[in-house]
C-alpha positions as CSV (number, residue, x, y, z in Angstrom):
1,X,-66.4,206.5,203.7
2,X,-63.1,207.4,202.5
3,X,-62.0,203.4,202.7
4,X,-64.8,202.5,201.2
5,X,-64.3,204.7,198.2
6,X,-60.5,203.0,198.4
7,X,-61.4,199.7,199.0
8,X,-64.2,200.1,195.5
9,X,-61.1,202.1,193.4
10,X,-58.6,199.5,194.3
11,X,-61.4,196.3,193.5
12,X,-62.2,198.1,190.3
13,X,-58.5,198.2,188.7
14,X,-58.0,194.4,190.0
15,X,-61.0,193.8,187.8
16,X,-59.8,195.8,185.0
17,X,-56.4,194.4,185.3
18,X,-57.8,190.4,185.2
19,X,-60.1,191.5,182.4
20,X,-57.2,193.1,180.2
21,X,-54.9,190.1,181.0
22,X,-57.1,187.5,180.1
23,X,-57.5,189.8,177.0
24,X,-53.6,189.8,176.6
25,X,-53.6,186.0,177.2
26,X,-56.3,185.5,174.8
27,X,-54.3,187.5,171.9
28,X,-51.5,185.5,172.7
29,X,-52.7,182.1,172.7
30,X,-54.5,182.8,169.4
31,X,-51.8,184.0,168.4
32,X,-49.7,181.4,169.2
33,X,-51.8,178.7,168.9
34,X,-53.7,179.5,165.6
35,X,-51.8,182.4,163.7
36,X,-48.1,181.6,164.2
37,X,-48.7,177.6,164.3
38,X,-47.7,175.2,161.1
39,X,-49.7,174.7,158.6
40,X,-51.6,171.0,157.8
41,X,-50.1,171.2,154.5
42,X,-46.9,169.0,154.5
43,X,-46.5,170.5,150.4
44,X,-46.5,173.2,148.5
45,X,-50.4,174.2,147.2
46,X,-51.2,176.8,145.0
47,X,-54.1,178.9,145.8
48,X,-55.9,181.2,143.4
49,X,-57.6,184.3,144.8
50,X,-59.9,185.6,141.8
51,X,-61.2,189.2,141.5
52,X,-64.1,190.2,143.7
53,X,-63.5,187.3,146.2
54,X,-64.8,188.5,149.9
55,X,-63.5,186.9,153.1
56,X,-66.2,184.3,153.1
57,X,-65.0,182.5,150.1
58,X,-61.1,183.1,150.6
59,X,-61.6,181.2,153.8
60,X,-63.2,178.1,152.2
61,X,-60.2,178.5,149.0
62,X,-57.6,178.1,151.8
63,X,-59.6,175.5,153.3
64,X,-59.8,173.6,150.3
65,X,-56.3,174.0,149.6
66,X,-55.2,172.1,152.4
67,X,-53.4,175.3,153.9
68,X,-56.2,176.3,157.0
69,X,-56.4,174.1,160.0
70,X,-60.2,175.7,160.5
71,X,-62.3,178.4,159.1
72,X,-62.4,180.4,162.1
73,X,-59.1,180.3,162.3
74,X,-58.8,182.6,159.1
75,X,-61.8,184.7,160.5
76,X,-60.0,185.3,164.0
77,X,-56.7,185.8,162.4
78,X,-58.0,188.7,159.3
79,X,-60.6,190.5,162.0
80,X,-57.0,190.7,164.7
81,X,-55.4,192.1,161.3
82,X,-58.0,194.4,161.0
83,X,-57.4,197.1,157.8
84,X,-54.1,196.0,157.4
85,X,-54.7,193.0,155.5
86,X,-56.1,193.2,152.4
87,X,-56.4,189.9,149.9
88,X,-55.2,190.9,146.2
89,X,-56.2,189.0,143.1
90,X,-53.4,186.4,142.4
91,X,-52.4,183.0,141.9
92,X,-50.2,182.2,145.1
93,X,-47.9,179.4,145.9
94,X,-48.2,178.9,149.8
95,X,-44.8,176.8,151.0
96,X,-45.3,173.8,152.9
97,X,-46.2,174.2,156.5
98,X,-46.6,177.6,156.2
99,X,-48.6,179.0,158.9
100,X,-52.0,181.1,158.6
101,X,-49.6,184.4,159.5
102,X,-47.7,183.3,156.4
103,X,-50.2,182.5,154.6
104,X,-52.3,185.9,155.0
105,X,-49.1,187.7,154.1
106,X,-48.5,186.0,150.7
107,X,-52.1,187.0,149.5
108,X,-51.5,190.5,150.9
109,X,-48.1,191.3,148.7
110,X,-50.1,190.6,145.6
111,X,-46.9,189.0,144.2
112,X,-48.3,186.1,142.0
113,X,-46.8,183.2,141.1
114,X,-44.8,183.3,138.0
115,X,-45.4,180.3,135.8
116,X,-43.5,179.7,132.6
117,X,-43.9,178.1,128.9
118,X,-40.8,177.9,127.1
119,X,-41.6,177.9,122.7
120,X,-38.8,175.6,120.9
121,X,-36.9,176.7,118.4
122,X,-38.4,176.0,115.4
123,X,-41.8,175.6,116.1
124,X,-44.9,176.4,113.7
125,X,-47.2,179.0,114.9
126,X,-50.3,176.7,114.4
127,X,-47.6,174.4,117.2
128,X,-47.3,177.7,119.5
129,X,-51.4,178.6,119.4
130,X,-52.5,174.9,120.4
131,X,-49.5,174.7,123.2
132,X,-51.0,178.4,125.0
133,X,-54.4,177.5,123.7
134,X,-54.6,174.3,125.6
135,X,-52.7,175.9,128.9
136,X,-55.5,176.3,131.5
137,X,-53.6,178.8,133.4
138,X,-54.4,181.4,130.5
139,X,-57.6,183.5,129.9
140,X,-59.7,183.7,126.8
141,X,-59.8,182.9,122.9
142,X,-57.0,183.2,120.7
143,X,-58.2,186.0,117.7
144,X,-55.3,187.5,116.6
145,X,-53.0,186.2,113.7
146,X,-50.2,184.3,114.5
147,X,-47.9,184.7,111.2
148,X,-45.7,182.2,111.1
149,X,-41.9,183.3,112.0
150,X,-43.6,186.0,114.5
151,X,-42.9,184.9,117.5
152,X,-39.0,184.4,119.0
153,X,-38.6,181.3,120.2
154,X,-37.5,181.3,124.2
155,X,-39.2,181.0,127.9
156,X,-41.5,183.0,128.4
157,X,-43.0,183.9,132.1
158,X,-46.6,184.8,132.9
159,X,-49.0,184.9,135.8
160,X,-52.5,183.2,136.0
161,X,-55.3,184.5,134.3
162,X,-53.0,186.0,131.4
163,X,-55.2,186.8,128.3
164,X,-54.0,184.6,125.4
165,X,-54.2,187.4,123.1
166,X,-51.6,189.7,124.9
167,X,-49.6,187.0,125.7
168,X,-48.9,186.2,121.7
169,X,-48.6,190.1,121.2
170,X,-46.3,189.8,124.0
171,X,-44.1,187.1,121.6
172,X,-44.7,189.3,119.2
173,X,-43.2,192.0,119.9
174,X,-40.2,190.7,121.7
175,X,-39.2,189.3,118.1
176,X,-40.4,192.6,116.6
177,X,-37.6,194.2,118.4
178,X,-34.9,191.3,118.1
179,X,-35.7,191.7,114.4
180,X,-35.0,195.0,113.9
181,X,-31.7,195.0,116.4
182,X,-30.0,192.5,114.4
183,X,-30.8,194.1,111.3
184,X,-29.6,197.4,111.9
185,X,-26.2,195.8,112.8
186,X,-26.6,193.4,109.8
187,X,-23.1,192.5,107.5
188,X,-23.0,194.6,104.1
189,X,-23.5,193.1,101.1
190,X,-26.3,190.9,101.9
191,X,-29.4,189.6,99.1
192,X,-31.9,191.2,101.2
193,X,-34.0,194.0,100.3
194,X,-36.3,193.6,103.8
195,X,-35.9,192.3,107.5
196,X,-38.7,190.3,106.1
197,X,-37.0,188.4,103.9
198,X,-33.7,187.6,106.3
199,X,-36.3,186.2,108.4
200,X,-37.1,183.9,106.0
201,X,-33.6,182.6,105.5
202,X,-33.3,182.8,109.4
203,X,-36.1,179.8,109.3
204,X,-34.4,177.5,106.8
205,X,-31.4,178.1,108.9
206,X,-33.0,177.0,112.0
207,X,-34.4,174.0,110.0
208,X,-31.2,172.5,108.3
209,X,-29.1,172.5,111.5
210,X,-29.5,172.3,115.2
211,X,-25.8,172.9,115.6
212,X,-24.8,176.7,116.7
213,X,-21.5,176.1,114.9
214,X,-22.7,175.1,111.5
215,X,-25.6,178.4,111.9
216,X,-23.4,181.0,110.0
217,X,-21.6,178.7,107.6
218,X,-25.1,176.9,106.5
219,X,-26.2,181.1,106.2
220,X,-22.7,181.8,104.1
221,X,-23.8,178.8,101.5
222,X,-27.3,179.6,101.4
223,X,-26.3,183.6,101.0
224,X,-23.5,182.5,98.2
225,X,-26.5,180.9,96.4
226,X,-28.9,183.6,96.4
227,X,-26.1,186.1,94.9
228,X,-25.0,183.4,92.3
229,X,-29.4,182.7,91.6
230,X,-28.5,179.2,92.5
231,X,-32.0,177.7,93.7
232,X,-31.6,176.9,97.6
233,X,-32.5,173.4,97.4
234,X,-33.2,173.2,100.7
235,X,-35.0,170.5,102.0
236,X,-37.2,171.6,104.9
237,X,-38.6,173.6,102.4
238,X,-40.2,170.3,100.5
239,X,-43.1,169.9,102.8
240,X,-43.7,173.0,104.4
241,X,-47.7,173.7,103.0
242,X,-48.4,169.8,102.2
243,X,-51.5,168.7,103.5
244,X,-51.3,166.0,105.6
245,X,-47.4,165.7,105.0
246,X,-45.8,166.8,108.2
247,X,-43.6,164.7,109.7
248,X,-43.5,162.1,106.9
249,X,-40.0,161.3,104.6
250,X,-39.4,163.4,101.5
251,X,-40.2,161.3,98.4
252,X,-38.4,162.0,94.8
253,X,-42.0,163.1,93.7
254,X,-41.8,165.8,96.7
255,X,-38.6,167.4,95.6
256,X,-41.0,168.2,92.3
257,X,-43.6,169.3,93.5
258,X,-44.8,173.1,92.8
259,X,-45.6,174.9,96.1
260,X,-44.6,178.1,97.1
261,X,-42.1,177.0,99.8
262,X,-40.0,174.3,97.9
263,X,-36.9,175.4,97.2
264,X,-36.1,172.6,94.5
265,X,-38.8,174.3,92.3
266,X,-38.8,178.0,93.1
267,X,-35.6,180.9,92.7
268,X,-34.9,182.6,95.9
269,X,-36.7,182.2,98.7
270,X,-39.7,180.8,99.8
271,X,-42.9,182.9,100.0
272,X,-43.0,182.8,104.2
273,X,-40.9,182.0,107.0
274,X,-41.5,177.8,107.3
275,X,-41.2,178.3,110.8
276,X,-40.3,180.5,113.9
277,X,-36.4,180.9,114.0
278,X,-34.7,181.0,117.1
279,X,-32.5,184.8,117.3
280,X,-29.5,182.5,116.6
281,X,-29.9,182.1,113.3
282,X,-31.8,185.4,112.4
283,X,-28.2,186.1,113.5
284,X,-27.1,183.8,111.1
285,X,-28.7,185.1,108.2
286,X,-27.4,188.8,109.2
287,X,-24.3,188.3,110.0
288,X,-23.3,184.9,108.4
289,X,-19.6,183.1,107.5
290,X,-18.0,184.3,104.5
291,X,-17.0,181.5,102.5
292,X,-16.8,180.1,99.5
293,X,-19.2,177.1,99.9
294,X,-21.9,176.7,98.0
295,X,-23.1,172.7,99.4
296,X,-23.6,171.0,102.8
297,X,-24.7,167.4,103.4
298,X,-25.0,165.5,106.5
299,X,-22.0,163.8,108.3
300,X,-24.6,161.7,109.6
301,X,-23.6,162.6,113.3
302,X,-25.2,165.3,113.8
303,X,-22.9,167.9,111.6
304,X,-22.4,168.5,108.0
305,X,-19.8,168.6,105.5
306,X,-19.7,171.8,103.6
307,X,-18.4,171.8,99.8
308,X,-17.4,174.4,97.1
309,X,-18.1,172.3,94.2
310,X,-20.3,170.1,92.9
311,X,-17.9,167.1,93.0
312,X,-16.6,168.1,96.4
313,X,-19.9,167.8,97.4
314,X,-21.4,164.4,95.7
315,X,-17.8,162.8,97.2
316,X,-19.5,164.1,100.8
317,X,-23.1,162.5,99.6
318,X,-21.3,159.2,99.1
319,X,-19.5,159.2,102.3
320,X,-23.0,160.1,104.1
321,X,-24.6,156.9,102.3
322,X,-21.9,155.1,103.6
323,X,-22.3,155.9,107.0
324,X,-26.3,155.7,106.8
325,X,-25.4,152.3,105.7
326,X,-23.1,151.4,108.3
327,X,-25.4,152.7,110.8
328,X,-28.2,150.2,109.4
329,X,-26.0,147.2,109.9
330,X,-26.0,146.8,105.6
């Protein structure tokens, strides 16, 4: 009896010990063969895991995507992981070849991807509101207001899904602050009675010269002016509130016309920012050159000429006519 009882212990671990094996083997080959293996993918693909999404329609995202060799794959692989893997709401760029291990890991972190939308310097606000409204990767209707000269110009990164609204109140407040740094640090002496109005001057700045180097002297002249109540005369100014005139060449009958932004007609300055200044010149029109210069023209290579007088200054016009003309083969 007692060999039998041997004989049936002995046969019962050999059976336990093929059974856990083939378990063992089984783990391993799946694995192997289906976690740890390459992805189809030969690409990167972006995958986008919304709120509320169960396992059922992750698996047929991924599938979609390109980045699953089969759906049971996923299901084998997340019921192995068991609590440990837990899908967060996220847009997810999954690296080419990645495997499914990989894969389930990126969507676990949480960590989205971080797109980007950079505002130019100089842009209009109605420019800023069509270039987020017409992004797809943001979420919602634009209702706040967008004043113009309220939003600082630079890149700007954001995940997807990203209400519109906070995004703008995002811009907002980063040139809220930018503001109010620079004007706290701002030169003495200065025709300002607000942060308001330097902003102002800040976006005729930005308008008159793409050049860093000519920033603070064009501020210096245009500061000089304001003391002396010289009008600016500035010609970004011309259009700015024209209907249907953006874009277009400044006619003589322009430089007369009566709006609340043209500097030809009005003293001091105009009645809003014309457009959103980059911090650069909000610098600029804080901190700007002290000179004597009261003119600037074009050199007609991208820089101007500054001047002190009036005849220093019509001597520059001529010699920018000149080179317009030269340019022009005439």
């Amino acid at each position: 009896m007692l060999r039998i009882a041997v004989r049936y212990i002995i046969r019962s671990v050999l059976v336990i010990a093929i059974f856990a094996g083939g378990i063992a083997g089984g783990y391993l080959a799946v694995d192997r063969l289906i976690i740890k293996a390459d992805g189809p993918h030969d690409t990167e693909r972006m995958v986008i895991i919304a709120a509320g999404d169960g396992h059922a329609t992750i698996r047929w995202t991924l599938k979609r995507a390109g980045v699953i060799h089969e759906l049971y794959h996923y299901d084998a692989a997340r019921i192995l992981a068991g609590s440990e893997f837990v899908p967060k709401e996220g847009e997810y760029a999954i690296p080419a070849r990645a495997s499914l291990a990989q894969v389930m890991r990126i969507i676990d972190t949480g960590r989205s991807h971080q797109r980007r939308i950079t505002v130019i310097e100089g842009m209009r606000s109605t420019e800023i509101i069509r270039q987020i409204r017409d992004n797809p990767h943001f979420d919602g209707d634009i209702t706040i207001k967008v004043p113009e000269g309220s939003i600082l110009p630079e890149t700007y990164f954001f995940t997807h899904g990203t209400s519109r609204n906070a995004f703008l109140q995002r811009m907002q407040e980063k040139r809220e602050i930018s503001l109010l740094e620079v004007w706290i640090d701002r030169a003495e002496g200065l025709p300002f009675e607000s942060a308001e109005e330097a902003l102002i001057l800040a976006s005729v700045i930005e308008l008159e010269t793409a050049r860093s180097a000519d920033r603070r002297e064009v501020a210096g002249v245009f500061v000089n002016r304001l003391k002396k109540g010289m009008r600016l005369q500035s010609d970004p100014t011309v259009l700015y509130g024209v209907a249907g005139a953006d874009g277009r060449v400044i006619r003589k009958s322009d430089l007369k016309r009566e709006t609340r932004w043209n500097t030809y007609v009005i003293s001091g300055l105009p009645a809003t920012p014309i457009c959103n200044p980059s911090l650069e010149s909000i610098e600029a029109a804080l901190n700007p050159a002290n000179t004597e210069n009261l003119y600037f023209v074009s050199d007609g290579e991208g820089g101007l000429r500054f001047a002190r007088t009036l005849d220093a200054h019509n001597r520059n016009v001529r010699l920018y006519r000149k080179s317009q003309r030269a340019a022009g083969g005439n």
